[in-house]
N, C-alpha and C positions, 0 to 999 in steps of 0.2 A: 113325832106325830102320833098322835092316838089314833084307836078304830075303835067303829062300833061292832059288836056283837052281831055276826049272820043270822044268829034264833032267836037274841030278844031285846037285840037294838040299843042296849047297855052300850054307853059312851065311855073312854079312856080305856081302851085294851090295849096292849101293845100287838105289833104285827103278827099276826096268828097265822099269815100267809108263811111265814120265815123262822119262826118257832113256837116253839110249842104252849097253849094259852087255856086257862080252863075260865069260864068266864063267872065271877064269882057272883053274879046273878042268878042264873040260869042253873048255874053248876056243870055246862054242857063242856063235853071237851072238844076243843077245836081243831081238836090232829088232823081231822081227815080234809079238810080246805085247804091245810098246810100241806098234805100229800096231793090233794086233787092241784093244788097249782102250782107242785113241783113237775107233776107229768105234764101239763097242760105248756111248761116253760118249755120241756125236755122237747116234745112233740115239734113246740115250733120250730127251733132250734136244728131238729134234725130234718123237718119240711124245709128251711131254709138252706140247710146245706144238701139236701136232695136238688132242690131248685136251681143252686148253684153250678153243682156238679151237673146238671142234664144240660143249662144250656153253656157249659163251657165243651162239654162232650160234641153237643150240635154243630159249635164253631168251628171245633175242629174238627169235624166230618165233612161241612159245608165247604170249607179251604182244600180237606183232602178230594172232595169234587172237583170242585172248580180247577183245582191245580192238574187233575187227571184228565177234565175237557180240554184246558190250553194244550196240555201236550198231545192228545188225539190229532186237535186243531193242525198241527205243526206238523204231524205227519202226514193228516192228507195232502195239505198243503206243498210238501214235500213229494211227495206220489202226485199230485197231479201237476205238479212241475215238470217230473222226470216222463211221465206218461205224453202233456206238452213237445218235449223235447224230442220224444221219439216219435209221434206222433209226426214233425218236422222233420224229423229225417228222412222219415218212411215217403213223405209227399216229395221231399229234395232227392233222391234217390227214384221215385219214377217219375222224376220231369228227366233229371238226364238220362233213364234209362229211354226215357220216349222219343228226346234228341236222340241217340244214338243209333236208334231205330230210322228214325229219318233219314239219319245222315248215313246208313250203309245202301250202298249199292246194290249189296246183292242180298236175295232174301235166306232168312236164318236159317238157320241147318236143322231143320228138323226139331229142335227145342221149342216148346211155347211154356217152359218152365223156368221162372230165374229162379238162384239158389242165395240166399243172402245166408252171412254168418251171423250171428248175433250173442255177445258177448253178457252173460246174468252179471242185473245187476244184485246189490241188498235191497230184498222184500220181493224181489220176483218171483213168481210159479207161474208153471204152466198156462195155467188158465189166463191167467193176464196177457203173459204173453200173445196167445193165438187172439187174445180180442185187441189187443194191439197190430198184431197181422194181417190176422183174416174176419176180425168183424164178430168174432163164433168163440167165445170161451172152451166150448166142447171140444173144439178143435186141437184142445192139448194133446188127444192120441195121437193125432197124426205126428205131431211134433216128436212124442216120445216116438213112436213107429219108426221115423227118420233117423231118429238118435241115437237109436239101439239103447232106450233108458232102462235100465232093469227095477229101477225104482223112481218113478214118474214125478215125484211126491218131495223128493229130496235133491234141488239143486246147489251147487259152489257159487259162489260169489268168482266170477273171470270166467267161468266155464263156458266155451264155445258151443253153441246151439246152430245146425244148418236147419232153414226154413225155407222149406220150397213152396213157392208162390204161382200157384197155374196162370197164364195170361189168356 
C-alpha cells in the first residue's frame, strides 16, 4: 500500500509511520511522524493496560467488600441470636422466680436481692452483659465491683460471673 506525503501530498511513499522515508519530492525527512506515531502507539498501549489494571484492582476490592459485609452480617446475626436467647432466659427465670414467690408461705428472709450466675460467653464484655441484666451498659462496674475483677476489660470464655439483681 502506498502513502502520500504529510508536506506535499506526493503519492507512492512507502509507510513512513514504520520506517524511515525521505520524500523525493519535497526532500522532507519523515522520521519524526514515524517517531510521533511510535509514542502515540506506546501511550495507548500503556492507557490501555493502566485501564485494565485499575478496573480489575476495583473487582477485587469490591469482592473483598462485599465478602467483609456478609461476614459482619453473620455475626450480628449470631449476637443477636445468643442476645435472643438470653434475653429468654432471663424472662423464663423471673416468671419461676415470681411462681415461687407466690408459692411460699412464708415471707423472705430479709433478701430483696437474687444472685444469678452467669457463665461468659465468645464476644461477651461487660457492658453487654449489664444491658442484658440491668437495661444500663454502665452497669459493668458494678458487675466488675461484685467480681472482684482486677481487670474489667478482659474476660475467659466459661468464666463465672455472679449478678445481683435488686427486686
Amino acid at each position: 500500500m502506498k502513502f502520500n506525503c504529510p508536506i506535499c501530498n506526493k503519492a507512492g511513499l512507502p509507510d513512513y509511520r514504520i520506517q524511515e522515508t525521505i520524500c523525493p519530492q519535497c526532500n522532507s525527512d519523515l522520521k519524526p511522524y514515524m517517531v510521533l506515531h511510535s509514542v502515540i502507539k506506546t501511550k495507548s498501549r500503556k492507557l490501555m493496560i493502566a485501564l485494565v489494571s485499575t478496573v480489575a484492582l476495583l473487582i477485587v476490592l469490591s469482592g473483598i467488600f462485599i465478602f467483609s459485609l456478609k461476614k459482619r452480617n453473620e455475626n450480628i446475626r449470631v449476637s443477636q441470636s445468643s442476645l435472643v436467647a438470653a434475653q429468654d432466659s432471663i424472662k423464663t427465670l423471673r416468671v419461676s422466680l415470681s411462681k415461687n414467690e407466690e408459692n411460699k408461705a412464708s415471707p423472705p428472709i430479709n433478701s430483696k436481692e437474687v444472685i444469678l450466675i452467669y457463665k461468659v460467653k465468645s464476644g461477651d464484655y461487660l457492658g453487654k452483659i449489664a444491658q442484658l441484666f440491668y437495661n444500663d451498659h454502665l452497669m459493668y462496674r458494678k458487675i466488675a465491683d461484685d467480681n472482684n475483677l482486677q481487670d474489667p476489660f478482659i474476660l475467659n470464655v466459661g468464666q463465672s460471673l455472679t449478678i445481683k439483681i435488686q427486686q
